[in-house]
C-alpha positions as CSV (number, residue, x, y, z in Angstrom):
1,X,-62.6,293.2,66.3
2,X,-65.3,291.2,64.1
3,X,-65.1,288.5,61.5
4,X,-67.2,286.8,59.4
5,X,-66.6,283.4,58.9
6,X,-68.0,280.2,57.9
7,X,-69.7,277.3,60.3
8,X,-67.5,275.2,58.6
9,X,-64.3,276.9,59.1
10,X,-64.7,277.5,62.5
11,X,-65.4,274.2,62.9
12,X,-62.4,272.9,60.6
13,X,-59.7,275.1,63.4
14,X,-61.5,273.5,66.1
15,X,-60.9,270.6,65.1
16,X,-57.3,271.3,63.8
17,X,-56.6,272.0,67.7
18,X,-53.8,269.7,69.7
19,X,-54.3,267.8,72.0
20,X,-55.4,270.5,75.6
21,X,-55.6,273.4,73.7
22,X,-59.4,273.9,74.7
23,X,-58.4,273.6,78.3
24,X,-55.0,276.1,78.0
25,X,-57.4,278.7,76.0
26,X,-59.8,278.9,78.8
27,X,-57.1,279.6,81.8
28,X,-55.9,281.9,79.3
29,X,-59.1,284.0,79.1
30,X,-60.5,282.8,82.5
31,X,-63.5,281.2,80.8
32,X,-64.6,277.6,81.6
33,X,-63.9,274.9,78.5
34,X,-67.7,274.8,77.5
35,X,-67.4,278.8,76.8
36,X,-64.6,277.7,74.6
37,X,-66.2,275.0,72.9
38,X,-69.3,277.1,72.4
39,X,-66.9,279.8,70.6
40,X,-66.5,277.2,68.2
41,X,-70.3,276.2,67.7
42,X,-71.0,274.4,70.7
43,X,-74.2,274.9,73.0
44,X,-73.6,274.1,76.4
45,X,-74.8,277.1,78.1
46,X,-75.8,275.2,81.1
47,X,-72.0,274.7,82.0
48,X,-70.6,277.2,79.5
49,X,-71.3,280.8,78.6
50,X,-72.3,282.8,75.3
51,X,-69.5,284.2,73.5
52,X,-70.4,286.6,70.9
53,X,-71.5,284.7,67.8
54,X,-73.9,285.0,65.7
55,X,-75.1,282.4,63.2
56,X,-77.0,282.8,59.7
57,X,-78.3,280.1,57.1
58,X,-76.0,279.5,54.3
59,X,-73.7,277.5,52.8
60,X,-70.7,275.9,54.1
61,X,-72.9,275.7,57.3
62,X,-73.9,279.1,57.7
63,X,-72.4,282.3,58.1
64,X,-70.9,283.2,61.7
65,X,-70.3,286.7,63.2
66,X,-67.9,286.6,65.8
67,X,-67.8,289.9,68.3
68,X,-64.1,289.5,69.6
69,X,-61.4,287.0,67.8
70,X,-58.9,287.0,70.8
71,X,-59.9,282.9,71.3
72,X,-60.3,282.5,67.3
73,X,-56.6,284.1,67.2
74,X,-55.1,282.5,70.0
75,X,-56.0,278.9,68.6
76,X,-55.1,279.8,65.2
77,X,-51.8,280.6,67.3
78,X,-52.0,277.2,69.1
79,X,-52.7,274.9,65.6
80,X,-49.4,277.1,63.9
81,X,-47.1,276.2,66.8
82,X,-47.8,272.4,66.2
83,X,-47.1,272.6,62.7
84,X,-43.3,274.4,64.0
């Protein structure tokens, strides 16, 4: 399913993450950490992969279109499970 969302907010539930949760997303989707990070903005495509986002100008960082939410989900999942 797609989403729009904001640089920054993608950013912001990165950030938001404990402690591993980079690492226990990628063994969950078989996907190295640097896929992961580039999910959430990153651009290490020498040791990660592209993801399905797409980035526009505009405020609040710019606009991001995001193909498939599973890892956006799961680590909205993760950040709700600390706050338990």
């Amino acid at each position: 399913m797609e989403k729009k969302i904001t640089f920054n907010e993608l950013r912001k539930i990165k950030d938001s993450l404990p402690d591993g949760s980079i690492r226990k997303i990628a063994e969950e989707f078989s996907v190295t950490e640097e896929t992961v990070r580039n999910y959430f903005g990153g651009a290490n495509y020498i040791d990660g992969k592209s993801v399905g986002i797409h980035m526009e100008p505009g405020p609040n960082g710019g606009i991001v279109l995001l193909d498939d939410t599973a890892i956006l989900d799961r680590a909205k999942e993760l950040i709700g499970a600390e706050a338990v």
